[in-house]
C-alpha positions as CSV (number, residue, x, y, z in Angstrom):
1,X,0.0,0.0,0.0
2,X,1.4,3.0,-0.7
3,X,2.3,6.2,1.8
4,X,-0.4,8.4,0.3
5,X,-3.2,8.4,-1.3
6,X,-3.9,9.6,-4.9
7,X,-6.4,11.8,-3.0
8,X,-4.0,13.1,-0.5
9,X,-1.0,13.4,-2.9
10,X,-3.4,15.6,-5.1
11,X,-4.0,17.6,-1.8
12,X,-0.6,18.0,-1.1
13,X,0.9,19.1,-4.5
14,X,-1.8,22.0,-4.5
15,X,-0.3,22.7,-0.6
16,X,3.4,22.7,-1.6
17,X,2.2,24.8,-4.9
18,X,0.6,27.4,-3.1
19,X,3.2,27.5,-0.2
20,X,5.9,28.2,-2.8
21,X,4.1,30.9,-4.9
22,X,4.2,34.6,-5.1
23,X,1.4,35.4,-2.8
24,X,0.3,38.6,-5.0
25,X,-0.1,36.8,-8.4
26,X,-3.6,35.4,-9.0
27,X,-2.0,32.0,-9.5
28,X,-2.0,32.0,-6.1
29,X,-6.0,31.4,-6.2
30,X,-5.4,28.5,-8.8
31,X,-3.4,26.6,-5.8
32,X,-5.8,27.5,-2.8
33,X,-8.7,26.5,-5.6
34,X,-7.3,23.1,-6.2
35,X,-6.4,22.4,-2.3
36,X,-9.7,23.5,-1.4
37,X,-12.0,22.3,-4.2
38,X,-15.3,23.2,-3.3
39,X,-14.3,24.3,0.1
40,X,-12.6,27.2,-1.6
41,X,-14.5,30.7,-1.0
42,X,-14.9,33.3,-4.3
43,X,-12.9,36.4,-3.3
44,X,-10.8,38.8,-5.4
45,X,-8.6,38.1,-8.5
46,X,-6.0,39.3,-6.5
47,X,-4.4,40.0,-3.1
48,X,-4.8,43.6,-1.6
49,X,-5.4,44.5,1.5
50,X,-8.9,45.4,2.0
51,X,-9.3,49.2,2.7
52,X,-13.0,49.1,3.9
53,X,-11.9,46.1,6.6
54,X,-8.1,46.2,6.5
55,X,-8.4,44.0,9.5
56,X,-10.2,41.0,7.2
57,X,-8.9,37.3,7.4
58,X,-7.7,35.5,4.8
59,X,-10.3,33.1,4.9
60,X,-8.8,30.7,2.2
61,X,-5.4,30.2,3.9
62,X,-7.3,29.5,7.2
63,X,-9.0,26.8,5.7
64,X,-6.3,25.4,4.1
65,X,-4.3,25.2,7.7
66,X,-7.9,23.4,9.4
67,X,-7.6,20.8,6.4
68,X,-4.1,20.2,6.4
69,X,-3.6,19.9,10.2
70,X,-5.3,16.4,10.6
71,X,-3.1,15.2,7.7
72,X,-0.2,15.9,8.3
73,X,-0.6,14.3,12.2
74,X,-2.2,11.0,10.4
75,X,1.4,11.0,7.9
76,X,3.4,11.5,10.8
77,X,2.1,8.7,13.0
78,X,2.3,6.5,9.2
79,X,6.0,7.3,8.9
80,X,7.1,6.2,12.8
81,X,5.7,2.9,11.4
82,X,7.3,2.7,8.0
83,X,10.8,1.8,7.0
84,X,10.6,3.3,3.4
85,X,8.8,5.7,1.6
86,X,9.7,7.6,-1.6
87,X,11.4,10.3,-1.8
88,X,8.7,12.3,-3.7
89,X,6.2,11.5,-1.1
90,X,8.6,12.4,1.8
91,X,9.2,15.5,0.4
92,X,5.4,16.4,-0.4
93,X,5.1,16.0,3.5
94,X,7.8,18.4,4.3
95,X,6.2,21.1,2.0
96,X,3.3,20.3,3.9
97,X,4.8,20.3,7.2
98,X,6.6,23.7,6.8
99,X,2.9,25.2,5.9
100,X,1.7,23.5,8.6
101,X,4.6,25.3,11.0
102,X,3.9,28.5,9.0
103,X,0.2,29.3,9.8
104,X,1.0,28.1,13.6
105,X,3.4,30.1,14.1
106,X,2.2,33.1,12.1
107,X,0.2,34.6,14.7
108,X,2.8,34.9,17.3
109,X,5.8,36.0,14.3
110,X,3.1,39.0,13.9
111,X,2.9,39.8,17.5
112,X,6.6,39.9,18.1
113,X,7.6,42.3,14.8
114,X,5.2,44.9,17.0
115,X,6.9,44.4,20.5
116,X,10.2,46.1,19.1
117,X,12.5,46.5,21.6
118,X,10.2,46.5,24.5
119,X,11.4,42.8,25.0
120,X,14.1,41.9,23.8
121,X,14.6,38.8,26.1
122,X,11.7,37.2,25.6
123,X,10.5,38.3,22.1
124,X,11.5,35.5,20.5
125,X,11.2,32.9,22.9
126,X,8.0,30.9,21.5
127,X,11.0,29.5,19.0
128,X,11.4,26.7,22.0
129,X,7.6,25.9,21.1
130,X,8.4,26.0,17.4
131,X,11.7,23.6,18.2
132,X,9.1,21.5,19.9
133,X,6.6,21.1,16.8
134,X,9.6,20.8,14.9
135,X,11.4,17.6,16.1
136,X,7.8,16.4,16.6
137,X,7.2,16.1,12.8
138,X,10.8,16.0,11.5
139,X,12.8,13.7,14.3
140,X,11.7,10.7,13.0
141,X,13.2,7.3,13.8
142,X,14.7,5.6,10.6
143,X,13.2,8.4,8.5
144,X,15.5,10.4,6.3
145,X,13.9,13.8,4.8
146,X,15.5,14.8,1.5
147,X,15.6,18.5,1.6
148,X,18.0,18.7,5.2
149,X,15.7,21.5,6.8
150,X,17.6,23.4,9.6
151,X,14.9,25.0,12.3
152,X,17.0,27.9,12.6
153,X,17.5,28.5,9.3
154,X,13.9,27.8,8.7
155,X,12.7,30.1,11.8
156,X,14.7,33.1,10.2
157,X,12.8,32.9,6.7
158,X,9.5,32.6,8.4
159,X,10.0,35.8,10.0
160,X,11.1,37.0,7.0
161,X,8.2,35.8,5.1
162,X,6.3,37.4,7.6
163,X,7.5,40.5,7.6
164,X,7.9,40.9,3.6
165,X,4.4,40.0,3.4
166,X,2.9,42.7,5.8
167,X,5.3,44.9,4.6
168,X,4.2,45.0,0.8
169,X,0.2,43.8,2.0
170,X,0.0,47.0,4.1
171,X,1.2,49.7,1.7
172,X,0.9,49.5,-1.6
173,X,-2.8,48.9,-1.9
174,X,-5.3,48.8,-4.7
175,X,-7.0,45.8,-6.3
176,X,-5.7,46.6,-9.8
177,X,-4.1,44.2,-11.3
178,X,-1.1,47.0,-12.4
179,X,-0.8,47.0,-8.5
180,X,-1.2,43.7,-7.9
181,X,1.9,43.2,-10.4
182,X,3.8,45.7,-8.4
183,X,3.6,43.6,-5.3
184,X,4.3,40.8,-6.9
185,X,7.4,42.4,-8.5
186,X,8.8,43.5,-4.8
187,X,8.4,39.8,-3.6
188,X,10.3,39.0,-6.6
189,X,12.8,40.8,-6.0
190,X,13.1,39.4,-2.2
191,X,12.8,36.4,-3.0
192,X,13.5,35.9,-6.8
193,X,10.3,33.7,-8.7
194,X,11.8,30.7,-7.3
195,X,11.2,30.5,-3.3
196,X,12.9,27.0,-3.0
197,X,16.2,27.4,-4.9
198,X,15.7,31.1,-2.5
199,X,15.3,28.7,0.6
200,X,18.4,26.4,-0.6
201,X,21.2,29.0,-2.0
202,X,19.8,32.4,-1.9
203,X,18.7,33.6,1.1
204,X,22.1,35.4,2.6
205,X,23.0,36.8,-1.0
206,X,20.5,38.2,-2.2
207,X,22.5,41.6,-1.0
208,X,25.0,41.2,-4.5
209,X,22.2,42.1,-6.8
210,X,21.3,46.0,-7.1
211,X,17.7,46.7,-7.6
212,X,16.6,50.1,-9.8
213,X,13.4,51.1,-9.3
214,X,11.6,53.3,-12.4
215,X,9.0,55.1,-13.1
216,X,7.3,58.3,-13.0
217,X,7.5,61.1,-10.1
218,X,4.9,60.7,-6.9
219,X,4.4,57.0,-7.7
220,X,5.4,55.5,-4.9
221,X,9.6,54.5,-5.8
222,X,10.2,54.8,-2.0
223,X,7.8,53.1,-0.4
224,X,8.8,50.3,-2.8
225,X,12.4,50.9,-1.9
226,X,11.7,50.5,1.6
227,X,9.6,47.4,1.5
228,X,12.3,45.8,-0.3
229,X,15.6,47.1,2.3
230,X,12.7,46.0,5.1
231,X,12.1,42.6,4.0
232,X,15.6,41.3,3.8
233,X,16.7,38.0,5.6
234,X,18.2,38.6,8.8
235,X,19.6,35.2,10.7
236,X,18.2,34.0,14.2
237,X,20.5,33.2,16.5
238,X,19.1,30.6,19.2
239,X,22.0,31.4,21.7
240,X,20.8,34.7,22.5
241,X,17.4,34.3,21.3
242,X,17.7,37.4,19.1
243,X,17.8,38.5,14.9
244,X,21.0,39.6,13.8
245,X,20.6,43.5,11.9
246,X,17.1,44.5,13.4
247,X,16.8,48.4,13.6
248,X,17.1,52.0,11.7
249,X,19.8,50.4,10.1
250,X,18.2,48.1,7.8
251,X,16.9,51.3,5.3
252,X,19.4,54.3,4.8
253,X,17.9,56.5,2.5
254,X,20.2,59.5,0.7
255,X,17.6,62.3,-1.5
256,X,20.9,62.9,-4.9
257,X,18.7,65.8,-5.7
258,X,18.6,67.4,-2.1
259,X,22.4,67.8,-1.1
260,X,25.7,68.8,-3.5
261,X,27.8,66.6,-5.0
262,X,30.6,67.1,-2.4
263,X,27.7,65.6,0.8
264,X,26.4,63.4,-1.5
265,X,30.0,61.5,-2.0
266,X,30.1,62.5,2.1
267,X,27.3,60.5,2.8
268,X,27.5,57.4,1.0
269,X,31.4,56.9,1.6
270,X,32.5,58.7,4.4
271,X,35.4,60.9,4.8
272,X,38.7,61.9,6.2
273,X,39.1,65.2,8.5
274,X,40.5,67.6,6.2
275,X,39.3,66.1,2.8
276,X,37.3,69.2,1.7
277,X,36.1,72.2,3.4
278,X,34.1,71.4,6.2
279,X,35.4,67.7,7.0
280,X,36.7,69.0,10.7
281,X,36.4,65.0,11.7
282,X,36.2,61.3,10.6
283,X,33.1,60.8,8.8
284,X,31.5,57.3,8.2
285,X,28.9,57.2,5.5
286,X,26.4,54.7,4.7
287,X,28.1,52.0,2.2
288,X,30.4,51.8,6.0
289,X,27.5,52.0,8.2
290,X,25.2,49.6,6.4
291,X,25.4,46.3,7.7
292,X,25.1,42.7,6.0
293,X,21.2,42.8,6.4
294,X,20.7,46.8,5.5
295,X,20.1,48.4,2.6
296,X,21.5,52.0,1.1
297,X,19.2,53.4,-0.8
298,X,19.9,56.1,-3.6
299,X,16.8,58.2,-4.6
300,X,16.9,60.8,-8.1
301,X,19.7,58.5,-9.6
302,X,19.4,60.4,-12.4
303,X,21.0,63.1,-10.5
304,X,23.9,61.8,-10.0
305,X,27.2,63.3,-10.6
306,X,29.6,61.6,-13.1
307,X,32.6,61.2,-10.9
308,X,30.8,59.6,-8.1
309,X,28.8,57.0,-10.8
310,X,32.6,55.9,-11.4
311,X,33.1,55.6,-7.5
312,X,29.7,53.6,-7.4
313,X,29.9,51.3,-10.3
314,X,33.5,50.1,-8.4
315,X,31.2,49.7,-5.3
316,X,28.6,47.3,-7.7
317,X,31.4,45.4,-9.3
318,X,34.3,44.7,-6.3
319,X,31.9,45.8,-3.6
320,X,34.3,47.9,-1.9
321,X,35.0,51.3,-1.8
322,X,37.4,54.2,0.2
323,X,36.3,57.2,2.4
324,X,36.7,60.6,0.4
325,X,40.3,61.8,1.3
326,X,41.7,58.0,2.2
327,X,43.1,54.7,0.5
328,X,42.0,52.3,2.7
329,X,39.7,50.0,0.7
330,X,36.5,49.1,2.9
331,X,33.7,46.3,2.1
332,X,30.7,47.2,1.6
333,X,27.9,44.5,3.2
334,X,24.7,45.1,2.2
335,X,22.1,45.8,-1.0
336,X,22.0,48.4,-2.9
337,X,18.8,50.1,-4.1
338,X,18.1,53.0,-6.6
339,X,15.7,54.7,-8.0
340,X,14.3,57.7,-11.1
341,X,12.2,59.5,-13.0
342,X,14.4,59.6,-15.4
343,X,15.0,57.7,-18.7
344,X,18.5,56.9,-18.3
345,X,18.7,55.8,-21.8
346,X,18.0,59.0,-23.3
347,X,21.0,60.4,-20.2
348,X,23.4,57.5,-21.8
349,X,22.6,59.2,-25.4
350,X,23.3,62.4,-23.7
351,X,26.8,60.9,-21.8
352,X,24.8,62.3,-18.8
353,X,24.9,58.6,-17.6
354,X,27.1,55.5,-17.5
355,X,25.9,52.8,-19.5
356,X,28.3,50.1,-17.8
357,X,26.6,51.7,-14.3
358,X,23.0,51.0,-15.9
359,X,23.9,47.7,-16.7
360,X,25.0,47.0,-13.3
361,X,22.3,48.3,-11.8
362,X,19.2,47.0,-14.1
363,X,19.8,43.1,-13.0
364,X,16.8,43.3,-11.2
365,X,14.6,46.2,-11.9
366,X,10.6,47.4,-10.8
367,X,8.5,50.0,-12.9
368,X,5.8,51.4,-10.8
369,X,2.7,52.4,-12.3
370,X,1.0,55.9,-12.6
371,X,-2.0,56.4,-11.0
372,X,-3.9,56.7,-14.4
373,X,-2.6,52.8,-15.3
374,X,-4.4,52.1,-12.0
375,X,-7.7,53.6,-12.8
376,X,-7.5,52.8,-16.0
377,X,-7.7,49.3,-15.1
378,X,-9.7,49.9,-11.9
379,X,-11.7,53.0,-11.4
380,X,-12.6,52.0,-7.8
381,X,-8.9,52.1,-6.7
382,X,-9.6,55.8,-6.7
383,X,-11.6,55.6,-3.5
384,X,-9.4,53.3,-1.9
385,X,-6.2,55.3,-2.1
386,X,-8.2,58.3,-0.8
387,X,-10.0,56.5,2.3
388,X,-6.3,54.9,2.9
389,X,-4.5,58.6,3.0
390,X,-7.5,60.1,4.8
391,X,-6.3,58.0,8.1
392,X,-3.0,59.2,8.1
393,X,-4.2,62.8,7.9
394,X,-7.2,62.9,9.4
395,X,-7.4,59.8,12.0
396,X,-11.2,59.0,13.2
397,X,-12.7,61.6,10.8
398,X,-11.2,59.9,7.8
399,X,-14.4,58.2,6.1
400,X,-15.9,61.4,6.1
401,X,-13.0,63.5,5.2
402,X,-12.5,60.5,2.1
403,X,-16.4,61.2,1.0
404,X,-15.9,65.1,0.6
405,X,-12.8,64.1,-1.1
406,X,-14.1,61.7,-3.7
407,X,-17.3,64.1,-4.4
408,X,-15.2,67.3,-4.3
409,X,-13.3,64.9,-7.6
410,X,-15.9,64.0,-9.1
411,X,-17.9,67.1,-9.2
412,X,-14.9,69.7,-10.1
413,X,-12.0,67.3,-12.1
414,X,-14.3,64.1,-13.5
415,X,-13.2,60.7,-13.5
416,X,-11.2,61.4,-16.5
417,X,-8.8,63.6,-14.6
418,X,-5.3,62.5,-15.2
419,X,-3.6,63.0,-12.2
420,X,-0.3,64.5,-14.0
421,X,1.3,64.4,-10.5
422,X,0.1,60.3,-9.4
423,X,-0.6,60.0,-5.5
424,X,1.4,63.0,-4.5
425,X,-0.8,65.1,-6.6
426,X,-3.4,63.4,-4.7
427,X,-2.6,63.9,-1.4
428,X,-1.8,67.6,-2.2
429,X,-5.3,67.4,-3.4
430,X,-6.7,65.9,-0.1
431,X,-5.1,68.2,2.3
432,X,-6.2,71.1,0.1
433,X,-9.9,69.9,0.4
434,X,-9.6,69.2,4.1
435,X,-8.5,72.6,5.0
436,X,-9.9,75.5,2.0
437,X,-12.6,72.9,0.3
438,X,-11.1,73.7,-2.9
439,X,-8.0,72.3,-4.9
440,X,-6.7,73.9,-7.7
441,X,-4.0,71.4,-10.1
442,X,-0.8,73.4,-11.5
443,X,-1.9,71.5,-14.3
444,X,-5.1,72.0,-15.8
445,X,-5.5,68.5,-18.4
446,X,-7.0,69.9,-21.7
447,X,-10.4,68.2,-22.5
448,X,-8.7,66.3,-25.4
449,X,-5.4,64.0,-24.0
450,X,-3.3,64.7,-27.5
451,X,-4.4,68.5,-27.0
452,X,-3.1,68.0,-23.6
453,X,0.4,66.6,-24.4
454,X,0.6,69.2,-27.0
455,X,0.1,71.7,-24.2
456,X,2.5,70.1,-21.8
457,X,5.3,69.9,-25.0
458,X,5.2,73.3,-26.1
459,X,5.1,74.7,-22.0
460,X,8.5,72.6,-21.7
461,X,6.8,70.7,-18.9
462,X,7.8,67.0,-19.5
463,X,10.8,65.1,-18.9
464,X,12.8,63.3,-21.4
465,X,11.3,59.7,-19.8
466,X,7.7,61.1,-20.5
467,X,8.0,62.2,-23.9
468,X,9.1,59.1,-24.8
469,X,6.4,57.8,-22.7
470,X,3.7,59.4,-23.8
471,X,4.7,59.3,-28.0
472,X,5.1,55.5,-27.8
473,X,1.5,55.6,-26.0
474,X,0.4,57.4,-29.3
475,X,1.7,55.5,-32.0
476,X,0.8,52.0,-30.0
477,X,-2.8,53.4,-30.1
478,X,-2.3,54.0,-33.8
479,X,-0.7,51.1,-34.5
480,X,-1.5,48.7,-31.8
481,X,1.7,47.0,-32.6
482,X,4.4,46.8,-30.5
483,X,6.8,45.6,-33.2
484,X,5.1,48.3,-36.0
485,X,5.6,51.0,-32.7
486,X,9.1,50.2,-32.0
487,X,9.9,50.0,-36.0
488,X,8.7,53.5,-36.5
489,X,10.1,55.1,-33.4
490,X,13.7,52.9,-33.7
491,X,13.7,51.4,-30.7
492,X,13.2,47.5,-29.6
493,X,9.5,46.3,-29.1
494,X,10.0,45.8,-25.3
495,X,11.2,49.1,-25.1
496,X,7.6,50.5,-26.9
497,X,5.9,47.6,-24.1
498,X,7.6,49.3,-21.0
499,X,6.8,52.7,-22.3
500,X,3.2,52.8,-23.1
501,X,1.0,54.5,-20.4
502,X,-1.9,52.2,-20.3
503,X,-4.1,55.3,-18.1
504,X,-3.7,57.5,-21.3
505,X,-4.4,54.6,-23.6
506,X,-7.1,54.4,-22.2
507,X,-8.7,58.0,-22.5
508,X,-7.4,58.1,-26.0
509,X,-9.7,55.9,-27.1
């Protein structure tokens, strides 16, 4: 007889599927579908965090843990009384079993990424009832598992999971499916598309590969930024009960656009006393500060001057670097994140920009959407971005604050309003109908969207990125063709595919 079932076996593939997927794909309904069958409850194509009931169980997962649990208990007690089993099976309970360990665990993983400091003894501690449940199911006499699982190892990417997950859940909302890709693109780029090869090799390295973050201004290129340098694997030491690189340091942020040349190179390698005017001590900046589990992250790449790309790209490529003023060669630990506006292409035409530092950078690299992609696709997100900003501003009055907002829009801009400026233009717009009842957009949109970037070429008001942007968006409308668009503007199709703003597709028609 064999070890499982065809039932169970069928059970537990769809488990181990859905256990290794990118939670904010809607493949990941597909999985909890087929574990479920008719179990399974209808819900949203994607995963977003409610806004009406942010506070909303994922009822799915629950019942996936509820089904699973008497299985796995029943396999265990099978394998203390088998001598073999095949390796496929075995490791169709391990998936299982790490699930399993997963959902227990979850709720207190959630309650101690709140407790911060306040307990720093005794934080972690429930990892002696997670080493318990762990040599329960895995300390098997005469049984050999195939993957080598280490709890400590495995306790440290839970947390991780954890954290990643209600990092990018919480804040970037919006049940488009242009946002839903862009949480599925920051997983990806914590975790790669493959979670066990992550699990097996990945995990500690992921710090070698530079992530460039695009896209247009107010779209949200920090907050993605920061949910990346937040989500990084940190390892759990059981000896002191503690996570190695928790704290401020994990996300330094430096604005290129905000400080000179001279305290940009300051801040991101340090400096001698006496190396310029002003250096009256030792300086260590953040590439020195940053430690393995941190991340440095550059904002307004585009910005940057030429002779400290040269200093950066040696950073990418030997990851080391030297204080301003010294020769000391230092190592530089962590990740390195970046982000523009800009179209560095059309800066690398210009020798504004290196092309090797592009390349460097671009290994792994996340486009955020406008807000007018989002509506485009979704014309409810609207309201859910507002009622999510209106409880940071206003607190308890935010449902009413959200409702004059969204009437306020509707009756003075129309849902065809652009939003030239994405969610900063919005939340300018919220605060100005929270305190005068009135908002007035630097940019008035003509009624017609080619009259519009007529208006917005000739007033010298768009960037090099979004006339690019916004001509490939023309020509794809005319063409709809990405190879015919690329062969009349001379550049590759997935070049034209990148560049076309799907929100002004849309209101041209």
């Amino acid at each position: 007889m064999s070890f499982l079932s065809s039932a169970e076996r069928a059970f537990l593939k769809a488990v181990s599927d859905f256990s290794y997927c990118n939670p904010f794909l809607p493949e990941h309904s597909e999985f909890e579908r087929a574990a479920l069958g008719e179990e399974y409850v209808e819900g949203e194509p994607v995963w977003s965090q409610p806004v009406e009931n942010p506070e909303k169980p994922r009822e799915n997962v629950w019942r996936i843990f509820a089904k699973l649990e008497p299985v796995v208990e029943e396999l265990r007690r099978r394998l203390a009384l088998r001598s073999a089993v095949r390796a496929d099976d075995l490791a169709l309970y391990e998936d299982a079993v790490l699930y399993l360990l997963y959902q227990r665990f979850y709720p207190k993983f959630y309650e101690a990424s709140f407790a911060g400091s306040a307990r720093p003894v005794t934080q972690w501690a429930f990892y002696r009832e997670f080493l318990h449940d762990w040599r329960t199911f895995f300390e098997i006499d005469g049984v050999r598992f195939p993957s080598g699982h280490e709890p400590e190892l495995t306790f440290s990417i839970f947390r991780q999971i954890q954290r990643a997950f209600e990092q990018i859940f919480r804040d970037v909302i919006g049940g488009s499916l242009p946002a839903a890709r862009l949480r599925g693109a920051i997983w990806q780029s914590v975790f790669t598309h493959d979670m066990r090869r992550y699990r097996r090799t990945l995990y500690s390295r992921m710090g070698e590969f530079a992530t460039l973050i695009t896209g247009p201004s107010g779209t949200g290129k920090e907050l993605v930024a920061r949910a990346i340098g937040l989500s990084r694997w940190a390892a759990f030491r059981e000896r002191d009960m503690t996570f190695a690189g928790d704290g401020a340091e994990m996300f330094l942020p430096i604005n290129i656009n905000a400080l000179s040349p001279t305290l940009v190179e300051s801040e991101l390698f340090g400096h001698r006393r006496g190396s310029f005017t002003g250096a009256v001590g030792d300086r260590k900046g953040w590439l020195e500060t940053c430690t393995p589990e941190g991340s440095v992250f550059l904002d307004e790449l585009g910005e940057l001057d030429a002779s400290i790309q040269v200093k950066l790209l040696r950073v990418i490529e030997t990851r080391t670097f030297h204080r301003v003023g010294d020769t000391a060669s230092l190592a530089f630990r962590g990740k390195l994140i970046a982000a523009t506006n800009r179209d560095l292409a059309v800066q690398i035409a210009n020798r504004a920009f290196r092309e090797d530092l592009y390349f460097r950078l671009c290994s792994d690299q996340i486009t955020t959407p406008s807000l007018a992609e989002q509506l485009a696709d979704s014309p409810q997100v609207l309201g859910e971005v507002i009622l999510y900003m209106c409880r940071r501003i206003a607190g308890d009055d935010a449902e009413e604050l959200a409702g004059e907002v969204v009437r306020w829009i509707r009756t003075n801009l129309g849902s065809e309003y652009p939003w030239p400026g994405n969610y900063r233009e919005l939340d300018q717009c919220i605060k100005n109908v929270l305190i005068r009842r009135d908002y007035r957009p630097s940019r008035t949109p003509a009624s017609n969207p080619l009259e519009q970037i007529y208006s917005d070429f000739r007033a010298g008001g768009l960037t090099a990125d979004e006339l690019v942007s916004r001509y490939a968006t023309v020509v794809y409308g005319q063409t709809r063709s990405y190879e015919e668009t690329g062969r009349r503007l001379g550049i590759d199709r997935r070049t034209v595919k990148a560049k076309v703003d799907r929100g002004l597709l849309a209101r041209l028609g």
